[in-house]
N, C-alpha and C positions, 0 to 999 in steps of 0.2 A: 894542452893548448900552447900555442907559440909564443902568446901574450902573457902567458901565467905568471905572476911575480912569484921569487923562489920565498918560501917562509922559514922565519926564524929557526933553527934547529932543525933541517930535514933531514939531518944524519943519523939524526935518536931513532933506536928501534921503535916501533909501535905496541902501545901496552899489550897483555894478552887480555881478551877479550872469551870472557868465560860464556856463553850459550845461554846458560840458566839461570846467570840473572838480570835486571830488567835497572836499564841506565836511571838515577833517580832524577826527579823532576827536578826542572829549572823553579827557584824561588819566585812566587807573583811580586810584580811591581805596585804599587798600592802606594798613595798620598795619605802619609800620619797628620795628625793635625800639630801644628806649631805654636801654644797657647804664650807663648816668651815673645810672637813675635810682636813689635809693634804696629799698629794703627792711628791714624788720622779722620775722625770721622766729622766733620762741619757739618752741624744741622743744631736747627732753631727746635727751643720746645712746643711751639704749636704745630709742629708737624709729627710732633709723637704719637698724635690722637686723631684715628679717622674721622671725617661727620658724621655725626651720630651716636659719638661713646657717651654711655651713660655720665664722664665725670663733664662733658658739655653740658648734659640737659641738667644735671646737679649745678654749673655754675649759671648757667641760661637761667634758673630760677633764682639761686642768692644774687645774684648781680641788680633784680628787682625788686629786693626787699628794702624792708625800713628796716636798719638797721643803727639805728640814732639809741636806743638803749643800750646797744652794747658799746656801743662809743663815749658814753658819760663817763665810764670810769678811768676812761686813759686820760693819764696828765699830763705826758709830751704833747708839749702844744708847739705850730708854727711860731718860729723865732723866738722860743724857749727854751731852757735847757732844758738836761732828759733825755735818754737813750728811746729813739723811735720805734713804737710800740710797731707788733704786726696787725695790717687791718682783722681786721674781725669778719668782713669775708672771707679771707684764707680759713681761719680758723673755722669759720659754720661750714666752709661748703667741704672742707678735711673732715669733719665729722660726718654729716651725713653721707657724703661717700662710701668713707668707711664702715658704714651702718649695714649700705645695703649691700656692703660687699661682706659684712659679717665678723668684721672688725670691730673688737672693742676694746681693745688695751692701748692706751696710750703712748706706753714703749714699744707693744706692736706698729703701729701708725709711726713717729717717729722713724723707724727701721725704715719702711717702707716709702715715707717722703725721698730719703735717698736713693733705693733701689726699682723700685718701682715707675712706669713713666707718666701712667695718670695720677698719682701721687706729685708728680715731679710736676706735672702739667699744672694742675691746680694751687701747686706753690707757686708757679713762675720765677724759680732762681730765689723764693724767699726763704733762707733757714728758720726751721723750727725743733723745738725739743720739747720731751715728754712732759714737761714738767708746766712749761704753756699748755700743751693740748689739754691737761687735765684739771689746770686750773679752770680753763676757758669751759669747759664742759661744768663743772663746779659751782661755777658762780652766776651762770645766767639762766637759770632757771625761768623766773621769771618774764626774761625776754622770748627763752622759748616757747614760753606758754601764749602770748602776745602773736609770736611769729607762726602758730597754731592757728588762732584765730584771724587772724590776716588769712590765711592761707584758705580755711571753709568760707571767707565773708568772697573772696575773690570769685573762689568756684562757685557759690551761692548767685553773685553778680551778673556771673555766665551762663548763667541755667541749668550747670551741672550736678547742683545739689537741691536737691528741694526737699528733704526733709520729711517727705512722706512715711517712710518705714523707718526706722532705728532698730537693730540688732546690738545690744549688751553681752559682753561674758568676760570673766575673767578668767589669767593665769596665773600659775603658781610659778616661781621663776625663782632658782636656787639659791638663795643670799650666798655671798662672802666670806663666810663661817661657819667655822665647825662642828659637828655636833659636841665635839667632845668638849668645845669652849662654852656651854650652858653650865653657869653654879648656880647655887641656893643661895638664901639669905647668909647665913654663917659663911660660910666660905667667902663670897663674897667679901664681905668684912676683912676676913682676914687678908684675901689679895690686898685691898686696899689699904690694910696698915701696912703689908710687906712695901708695897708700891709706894708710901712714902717713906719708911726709912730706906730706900734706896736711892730717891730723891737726895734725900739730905744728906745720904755719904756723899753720893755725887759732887755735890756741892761745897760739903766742904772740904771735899780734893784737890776741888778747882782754886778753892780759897786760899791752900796752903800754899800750890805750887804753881802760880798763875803762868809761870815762862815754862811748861813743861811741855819738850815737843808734843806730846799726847793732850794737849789741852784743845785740839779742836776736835779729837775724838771723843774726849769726855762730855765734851757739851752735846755732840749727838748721843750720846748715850744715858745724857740726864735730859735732853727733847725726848727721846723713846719713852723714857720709863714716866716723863709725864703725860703722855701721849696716852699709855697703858692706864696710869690713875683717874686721867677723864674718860676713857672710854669704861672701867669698873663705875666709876661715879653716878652714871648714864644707865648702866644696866641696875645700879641699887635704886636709880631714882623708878625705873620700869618696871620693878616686883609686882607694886600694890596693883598695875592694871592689870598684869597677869595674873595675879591671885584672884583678883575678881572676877575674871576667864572662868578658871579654875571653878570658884565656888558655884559659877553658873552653872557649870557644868555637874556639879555635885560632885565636886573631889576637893581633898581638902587645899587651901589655899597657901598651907605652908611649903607645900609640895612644888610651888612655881618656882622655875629658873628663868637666869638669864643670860645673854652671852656677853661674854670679854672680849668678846673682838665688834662684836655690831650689837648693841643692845636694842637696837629696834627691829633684827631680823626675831620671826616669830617659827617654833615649830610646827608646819602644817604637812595634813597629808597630800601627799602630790599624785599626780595622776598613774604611777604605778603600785601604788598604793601602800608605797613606804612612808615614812615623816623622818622630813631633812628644814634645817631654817631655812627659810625662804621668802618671799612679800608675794602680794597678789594686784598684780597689774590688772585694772582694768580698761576695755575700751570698750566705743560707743559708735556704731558704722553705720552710713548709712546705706540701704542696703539697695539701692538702686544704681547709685556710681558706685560703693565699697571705698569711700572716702571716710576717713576717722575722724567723727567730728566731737571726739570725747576722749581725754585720758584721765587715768587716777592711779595712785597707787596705794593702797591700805598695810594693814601690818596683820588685818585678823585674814585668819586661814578659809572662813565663812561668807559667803557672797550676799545673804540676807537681809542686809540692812545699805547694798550698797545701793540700789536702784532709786532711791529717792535722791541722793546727793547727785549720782549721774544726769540725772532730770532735769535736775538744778543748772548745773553744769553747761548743760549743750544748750538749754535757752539761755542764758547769760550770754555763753559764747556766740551763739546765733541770730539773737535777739528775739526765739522764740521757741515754743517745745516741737519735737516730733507729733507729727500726727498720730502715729502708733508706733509704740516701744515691745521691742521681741526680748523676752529672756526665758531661762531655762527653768527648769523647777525649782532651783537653789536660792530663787531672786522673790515670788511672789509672799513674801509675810504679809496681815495685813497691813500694819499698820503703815507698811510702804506703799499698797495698792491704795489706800484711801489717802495717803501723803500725795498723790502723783492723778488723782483721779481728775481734777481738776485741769489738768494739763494735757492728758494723753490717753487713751486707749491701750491699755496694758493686756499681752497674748501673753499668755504661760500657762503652764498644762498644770490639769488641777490634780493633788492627789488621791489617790484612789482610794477609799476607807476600807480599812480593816473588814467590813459586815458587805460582803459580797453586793445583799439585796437594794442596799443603798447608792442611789444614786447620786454621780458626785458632783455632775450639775448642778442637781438642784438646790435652791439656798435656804442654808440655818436660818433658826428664828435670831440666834447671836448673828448675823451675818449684817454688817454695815450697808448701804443703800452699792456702795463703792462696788464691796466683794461678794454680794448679791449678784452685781451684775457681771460679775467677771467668770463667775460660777457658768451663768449662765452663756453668757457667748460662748466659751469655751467649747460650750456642749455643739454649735453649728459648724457646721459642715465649712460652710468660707473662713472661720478662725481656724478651722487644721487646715483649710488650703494657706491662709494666709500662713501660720507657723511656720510652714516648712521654709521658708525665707530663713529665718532663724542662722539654723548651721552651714545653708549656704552663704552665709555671709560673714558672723562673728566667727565663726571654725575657718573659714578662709584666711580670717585675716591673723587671726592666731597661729596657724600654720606657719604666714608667713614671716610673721616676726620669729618663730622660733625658726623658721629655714636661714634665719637673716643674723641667727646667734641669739636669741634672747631665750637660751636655756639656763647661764649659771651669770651674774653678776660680777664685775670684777669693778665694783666700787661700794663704800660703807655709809649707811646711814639713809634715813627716808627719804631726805631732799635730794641727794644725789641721786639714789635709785630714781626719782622720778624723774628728772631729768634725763636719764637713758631711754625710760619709757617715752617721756616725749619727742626724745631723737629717734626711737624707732617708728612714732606716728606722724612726723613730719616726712621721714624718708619715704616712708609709704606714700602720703600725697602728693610728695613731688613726682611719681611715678605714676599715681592718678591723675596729676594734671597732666602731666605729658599726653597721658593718654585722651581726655576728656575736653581740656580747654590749652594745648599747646600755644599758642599766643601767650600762654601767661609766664613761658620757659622761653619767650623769645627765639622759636623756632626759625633758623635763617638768618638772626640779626645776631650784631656783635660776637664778644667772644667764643659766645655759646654753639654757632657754626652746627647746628643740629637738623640732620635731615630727615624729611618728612616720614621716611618710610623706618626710624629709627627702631630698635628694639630693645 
């Protein structure tokens, strides 16, 4: 062509060009990612969280609670000195969050304020560390147990709970420690004389060389190992009730251990049917909403004795008993069925006797007026319809605490355990009431910003 611009080097011979083989491909063009480069991103933290996220309807509920018992103990007061403590909302509604998210480690949670954005959300820019969240889980037991019963008197209020059926059962839920840290009496002993003469090396290391860079090391290393001597102390003082276990059982009592690390976790067999330490959570459902209107936790691995206390329990909390109480066969002793007669209507399936021809309906001449009658309902057709309620209800909700993480324990000691147990039956109601009585989560209002069609 006439217009053709001449190109660079058109003097150069042209390569030879071999027939048989085939020009190789041009390399693709493709966008790498650039993870150096910088960003700018303006945004508020309430737009981190659509309407409707669970950690809304979690604060949509704390936002309406009495929370004046967990506020006693803080002593930074307006126009006082004193480092200002964080509300005790942040800290309830970071728990139960995390409950139903399956969290239960403290340094877990911690991690996750920073990195996380409903974590971040329900801090609203306020720092916290592991060492708050598990004090605060620690120490309020009591207000838990309070903000339990607020929480059924509310749904009760609403007409959500009436209390007609109650379903009971417990779980076995894997203590803290190790099999291998259960000793005997002797042993015992001897830890604890080891445990304080190293006490008092400690000490008088500290004594000798009081400016020694290492002297803030020392002192945590003589906290440790007193730390170690009260928790042996604890398990020498818990022999004699495990012995008496023991001898109930017909085996000899000197044969009882205890552990070193949790002396009130107990060896029981768990539902695979090994024995690992562990406590036994109970709870108490009602089994028309599936709201918890019961928690306990025991130390014995045996359910027998606990239905009378449970009884106790849910009319205090309630201001009065279930209509009819569900448990399993693990639950009806007498002496609990005639403890509870008085209050409620107790379904449990009766055991079957050894002598085929005997039926197990009908009532002993030993049989109390109480287990007379329980014999005998049992045997009608509307008490096995009513039963089956039972595991649709207490297995429901067990499931779902165990789906929620409450398979192994990651805190020491009966009061703390129960405290987890009653962070795991508060999470659950908050979940119930959304579902049941949503007015009570502030659906629509305030921060809570939770929409109807939530899940």
């Amino acid at each position: 062509m006439k217009n053709e611009m001449p190109r660079l080097f058109d003097d150069l011979p042209a390569a030879p060009v071999d027939e048989g083989t085939v020009a190789p491909k041009a390399r693709a063009r493709v966008l790498m990612p650039n993870r150096l480069q910088m960003e700018l991103r303006p945004s508020d933290l309430e737009s981190l969280l659509p309407e409707g996220h669970r950690a809304r309807i979690v604060w949509g509920y704390v936002e309406r609670q009495d929370l004046s018992a967990m506020y006693e103990p803080i002593k930074a007061l307006e126009g006082g000195a004193g480092r200002t403590a964080i509300a005790p909302q942040n800290l309830y509604a970071l728990w139960l969050y995390a409950t139903l998210e399956g969290v239960g480690s403290a340094r877990g949670l911690e991690r996750l304020t920073q990195s996380h954005d409903a974590y971040r959300w329900i801090c609203g820019g306020v720092q916290v560390n592991y060492h708050t969240l598990s004090d605060f889980r620690a120490d309020h037991g009591e207000a838990l147990d309070g903000l339990l019963t607020d929480g059924v008197a509310s749904l009760m209020a609403a007409g959500a709970v009436q209390l007609k059926r109650v379903a009971q059962d417990g779980m076995r839920v894997r203590a803290s420690a190790g099999a291998g840290s259960f000793r005997r009496k002797g042993k015992l002993e001897s830890c604890l004389e080891q445990a304080r003469e190293q006490v008092e090396t400690l000490k008088r290391q500290i004594e000798e060389d009081p400016g020694a860079p290492s002297r803030r090391g020392q002192a945590a290393r003589e906290r440790a190992v007193r730390e170690r001597e009260e928790r042996i102390k604890k398990a020498l003082e818990r022999l004699p009730e495990l012995a008496r276990i023991k001898q109930k059982q017909g085996k000899d009592g000197g044969e009882a251990r205890a552990s070193t690390t949790d002396a009130e976790a107990t060896v029981m067999k768990m539902g695979d049917g090994g024995f690992r330490p562990a406590y036994n959570a109970q709870y108490a459902t009602d089994s028309e909403s599936q709201v918890i209107v019961g928690a306990d936790v025991v130390t014995l691995g045996s359910d027998l004795a606990q239905m009378a206390p449970m009884v106790g329990q849910v009319s205090e909390r309630c201001g009065r008993a279930a209509d009819e109480w569900l448990v399993d066969g693990g639950y009806p002793a007498h002496e609990q069925l005639e403890a509870v007669a008085s209050q409620t209507t107790v379904y449990a399936p009766v055991q079957k006797p050894k002598d085929e021809t005997i039926d197990p309906h009908a009532p002993k001449a030993s049989d109390s007026e109480a287990v007379a009658s329980w014999r005998v309902r049992m045997g009608t057709e509307q008490a096995k319809s009513i039963y089956k309620e039972r595991a649709a209800t207490a297995e429901c909700v067990n499931a779902q605490a165990r789906n929620r993480g409450l398979t192994r324990l990651q805190v020491r000691g009966l009061a703390k355990v129960k405290n987890v147990v009653l962070l795991f039956a508060l999470a659950h109601n908050v979940m119930r009431m959304f579902a049941l009585a949503p007015e009570l989560v502030g659906i629509g209002t305030g921060a809570s910003s939770v929409a109807k069609l939530a899940t």
